[in-house]
Legacy VTK file of the C-alpha trace (Angstrom):
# vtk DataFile Version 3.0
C-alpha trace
ASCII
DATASET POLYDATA
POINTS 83 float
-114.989 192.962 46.741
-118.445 191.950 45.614
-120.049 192.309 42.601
-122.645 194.963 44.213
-122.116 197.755 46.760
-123.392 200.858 48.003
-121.672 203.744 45.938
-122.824 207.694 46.900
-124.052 209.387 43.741
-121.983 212.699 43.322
-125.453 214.613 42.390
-128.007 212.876 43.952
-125.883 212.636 47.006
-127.769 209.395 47.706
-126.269 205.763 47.844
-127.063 203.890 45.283
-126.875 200.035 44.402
-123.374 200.102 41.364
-123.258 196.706 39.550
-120.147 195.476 38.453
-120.713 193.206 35.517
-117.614 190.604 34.717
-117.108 190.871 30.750
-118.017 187.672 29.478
-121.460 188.177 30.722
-121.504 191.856 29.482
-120.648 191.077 26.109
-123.237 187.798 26.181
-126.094 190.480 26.976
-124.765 193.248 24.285
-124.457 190.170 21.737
-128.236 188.704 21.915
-129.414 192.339 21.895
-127.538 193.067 19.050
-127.655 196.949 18.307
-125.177 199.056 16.287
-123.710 199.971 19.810
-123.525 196.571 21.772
-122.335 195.299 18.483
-118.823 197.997 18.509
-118.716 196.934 22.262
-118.261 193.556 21.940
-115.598 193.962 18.920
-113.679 196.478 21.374
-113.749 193.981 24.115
-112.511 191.070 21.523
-109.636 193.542 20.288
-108.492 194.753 23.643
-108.331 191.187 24.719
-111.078 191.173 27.693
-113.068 188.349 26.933
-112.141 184.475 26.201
-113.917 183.841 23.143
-115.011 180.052 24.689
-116.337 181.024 27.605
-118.206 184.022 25.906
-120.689 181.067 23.565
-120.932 179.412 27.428
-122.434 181.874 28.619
-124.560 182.644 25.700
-125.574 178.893 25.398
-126.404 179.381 29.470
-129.341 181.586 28.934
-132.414 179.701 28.543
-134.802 182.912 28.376
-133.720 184.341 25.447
-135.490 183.378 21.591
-133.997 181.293 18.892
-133.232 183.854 16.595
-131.165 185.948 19.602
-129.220 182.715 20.201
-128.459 182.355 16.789
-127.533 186.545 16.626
-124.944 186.017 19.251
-123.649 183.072 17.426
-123.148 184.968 14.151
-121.187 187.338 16.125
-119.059 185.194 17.622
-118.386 183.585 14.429
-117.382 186.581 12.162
-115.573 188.589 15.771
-113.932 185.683 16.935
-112.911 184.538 13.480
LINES 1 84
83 0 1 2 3 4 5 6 7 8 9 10 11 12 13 14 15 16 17 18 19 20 21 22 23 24 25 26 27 28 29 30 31 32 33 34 35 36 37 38 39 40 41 42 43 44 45 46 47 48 49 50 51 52 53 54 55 56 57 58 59 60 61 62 63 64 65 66 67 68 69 70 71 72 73 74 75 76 77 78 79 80 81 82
């Protein structure tokens, strides 16, 4: 299946484009943004086993439009969630 397809909207009764993120991304993007939310998210997805903590930093350290001190956010989270 690809990552995108056309999925009717129940209410809209539309299609409409449904993105199907793969977790290691997700919980890159909820780490550099770093609120109270994405923060939970990314423990839950550490504690149910969903993401390789390795390949989580990879894909942090793969983002080259994101500040220093959002790098360095994600880092401290993988630090004190991945232990």
């Amino acid at each position: 299946m690809p990552s995108e397809f056309p999925v009717e909207h129940p209410i809209l009764g539309r299609f409409v484009m449904g993105w199907c993120l793969e977790a290691h991304d997700l919980w890159a993007g909820k780490a550099i943004i770093g609120r109270e939310k994405d923060l939970e998210f990314c423990a839950a997805l550490v504690r149910f086993e969903l993401v390789d903590p390795a390949v989580c930093m990879e894909r942090v350290e793969l983002i080259d439009s994101i500040r220093d001190e959002e790098r360095a956010r994600a880092r401290r989270l993988a630090n004190t969630t991945f232990g």
